[in-house]
N, C-alpha and C positions, 0 to 999 in steps of 0.2 A: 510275231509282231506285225509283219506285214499283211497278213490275210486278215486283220482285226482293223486299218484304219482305215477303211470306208464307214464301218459302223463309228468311230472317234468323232471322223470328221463330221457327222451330222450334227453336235454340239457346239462346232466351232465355227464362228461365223465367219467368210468372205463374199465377197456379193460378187456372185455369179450368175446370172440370169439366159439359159437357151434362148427362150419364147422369140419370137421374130418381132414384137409389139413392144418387149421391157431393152429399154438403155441395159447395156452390159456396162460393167465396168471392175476391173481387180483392185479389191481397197481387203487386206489380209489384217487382220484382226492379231492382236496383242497376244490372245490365249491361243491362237492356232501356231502363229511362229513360237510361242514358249512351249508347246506341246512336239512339234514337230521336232526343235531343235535337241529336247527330252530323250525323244525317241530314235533318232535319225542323227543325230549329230549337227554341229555349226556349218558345214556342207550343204545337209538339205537346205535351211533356212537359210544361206549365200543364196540358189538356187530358188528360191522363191520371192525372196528379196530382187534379185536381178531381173525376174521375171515382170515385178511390179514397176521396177523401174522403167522395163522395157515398153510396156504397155503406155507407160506415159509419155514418157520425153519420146515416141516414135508415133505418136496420136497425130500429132501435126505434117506427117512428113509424107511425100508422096506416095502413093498407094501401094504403084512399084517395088519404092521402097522397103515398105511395111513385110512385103512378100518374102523378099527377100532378107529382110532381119529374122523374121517369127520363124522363116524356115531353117533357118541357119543354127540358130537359139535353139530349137525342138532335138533338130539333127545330132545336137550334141550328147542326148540322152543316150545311156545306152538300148539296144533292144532286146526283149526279155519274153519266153512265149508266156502266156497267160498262165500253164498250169501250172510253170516253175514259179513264175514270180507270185500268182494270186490263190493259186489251188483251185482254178474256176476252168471250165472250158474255153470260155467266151468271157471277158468280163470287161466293161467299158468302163475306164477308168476317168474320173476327173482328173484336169492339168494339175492341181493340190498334191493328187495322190502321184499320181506320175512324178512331179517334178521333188515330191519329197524319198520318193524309194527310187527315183533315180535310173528307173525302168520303163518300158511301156513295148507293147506294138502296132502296129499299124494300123492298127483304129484309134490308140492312143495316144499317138503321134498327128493324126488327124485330125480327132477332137479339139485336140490344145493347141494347136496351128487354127482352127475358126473359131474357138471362145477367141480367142488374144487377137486377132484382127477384129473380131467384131468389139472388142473393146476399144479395139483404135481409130474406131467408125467407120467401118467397111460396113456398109449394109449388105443385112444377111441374103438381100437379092442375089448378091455378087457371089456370095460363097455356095459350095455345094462338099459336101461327103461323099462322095466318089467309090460306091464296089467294084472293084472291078478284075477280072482273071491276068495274075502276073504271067503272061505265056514261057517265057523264060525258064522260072520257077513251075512252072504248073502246079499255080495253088491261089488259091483267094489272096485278095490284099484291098486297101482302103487306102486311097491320097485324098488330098484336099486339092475341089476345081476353083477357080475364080476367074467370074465370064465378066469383062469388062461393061460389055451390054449383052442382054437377053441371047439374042440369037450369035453371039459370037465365039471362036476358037475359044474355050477357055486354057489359062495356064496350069499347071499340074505340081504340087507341091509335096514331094516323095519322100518318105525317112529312104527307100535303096539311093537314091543320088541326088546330091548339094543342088545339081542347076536346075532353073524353073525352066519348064519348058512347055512350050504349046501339045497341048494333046494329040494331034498330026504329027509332033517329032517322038511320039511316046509308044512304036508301031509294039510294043513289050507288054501295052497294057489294053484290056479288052472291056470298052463298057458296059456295066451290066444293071445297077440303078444307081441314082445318088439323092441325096434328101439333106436338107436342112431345117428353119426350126418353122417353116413356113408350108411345105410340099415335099411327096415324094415323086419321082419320077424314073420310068424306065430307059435308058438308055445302053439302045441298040447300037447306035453311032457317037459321033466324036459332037453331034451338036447339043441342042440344049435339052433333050429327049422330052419323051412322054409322058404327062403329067398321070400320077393314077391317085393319088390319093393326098394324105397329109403323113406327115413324118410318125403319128399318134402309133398307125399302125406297124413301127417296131419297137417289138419289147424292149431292147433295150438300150433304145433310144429316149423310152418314156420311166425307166431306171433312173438312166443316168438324169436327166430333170429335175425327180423328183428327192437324189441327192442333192442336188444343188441348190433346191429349194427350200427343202427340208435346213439345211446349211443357216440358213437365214431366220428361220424363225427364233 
C-alpha cells in the first residue's frame, strides 16, 4: 500500500509548486484527503489537515518563528530508512506522502521543512537543502539552511535535534553541497558556498517536481 502512493498521488490534486518563480501554496483537494483517509486512516488526514492549517495561520508570523513551528511539526514524524518504508534505495518523497505514511528521512524531513516555509513566504533565496557528512554518525545526511541574507551564518534545521542552530554551533555536520529550486551550490565551508550550477542537475531533485507537477494537472 505504501510503495504504490506516489504513483495515486499524481491524480490527486494539491498545489505544490518547487520552481523558485511559481507562488507555493498547500490548498489539499477533497479527493486526496478522502483517498488518503481510505487508505491510511483518520490519523493521516489529522496530519495533513494540521499541516494545512499550519501553513496558514503561521504565513503571517515572524520568520523566526515560521522556523521554529515547521521544525517542530516535521520533527514529530517518525523516521523510517527508505528501503523499509519505500522499497527504494534513495527516494525523495513529497510532504503528502510523508506526512500520510507517517515516515520519512532526512531528505524527507528537509523537503517538507522548505515546501511549508516557502508557502509561508520565505523566499526560496533564504532556504537551502543542505548535504552534508553527519561526522558523529559517519554517514550522509540532509538539513534544511536558511541564510537571513546571502552571505550570512545560516540556521540549520535537523530531524537528529528540536533546537535551530547556527551552522558554527553544528561542528557534527560537514558541508558538502546544498541546492534549492533556483541553484546548486558547493559548500566547502559554513558560508554561502560555490555556485556551480542549477538544481536541474539532480535527478532526483527533478523527480520529485515533476510529482508535484504532474499533481496538478
Amino acid at each position: 500500500m505504501v510503495h504504490c502512493l506516489h504513483s495515486r498521488l499524481r491524480h490527486l490534486c494539491f498545489a505544490l509548486i518547487l520552481g523558485a518563480s511559481t507562488v507555493v501554496a498547500v490548498d489539499l483537494s477533497s479527493d486526496l484527503l478522502e483517498y488518503i483517509e481510505a487508505e491510511f486512516g483518520t490519523e493521516a488526514t489529522d496530519r495533513l489537515k494540521r499541516w494545512e492549517h499550519l501553513s496558514a495561520v503561521a504565513a503571517s508570523a515572524p520568520v523566526e518563528r515560521q522556523l521554529q513551528l515547521v521544525n517542530s511539526f516535521f520533527n514529530r514524524v517518525q523516521f523510517v530508512d527508505d528501503i523499509k518504508h519505500w522499497g527504494e534505495e534513495d527516494y525523495w518523497a513529497t510532504p503528502v506522502e510523508m506526512l500520510a505514511t507517517n515516515g520519512g528521512d532526512c531528505e524527507d524531513f528537509s523537503i517538507s521543512k522548505y515546501v511549508t516555509l516557502k508557502a509561508m513566504g520565505v523566499p526560496d533565496a533564504q532556504l537551502r537543502i543542505m548535504y552534508v557528512k553527519a561526522l558523529e554518525l559517519n554517514q550522509a545526511h540532509m538539513v534544511l539552511a536558511w541564510y537571513p541574507t546571502p552571505d550570512a551564518e545560516p540556521l540549520i534545521l535537523d530531524n537528529l535535534i528540536n533546537e535551530i542552530r547556527p551552522a558554527s554551533e553544528r561542528p557534527d555536520l560537514e558541508p558538502v553541497y546544498s541546492f534549492n529550486g533556483e541553484g546548486l551550490w558547493l559548500n566547502k565551508q559554513r558560508g554561502p558556498g560555490k555556485r556551480i550550477g542549477t538544481p536541474e542537475r539532480l535527478s532526483r531533485w527533478v523527480d520529485l517536481n515533476s510529482r508535484l507537477i504532474d499533481s496538478l494537472r
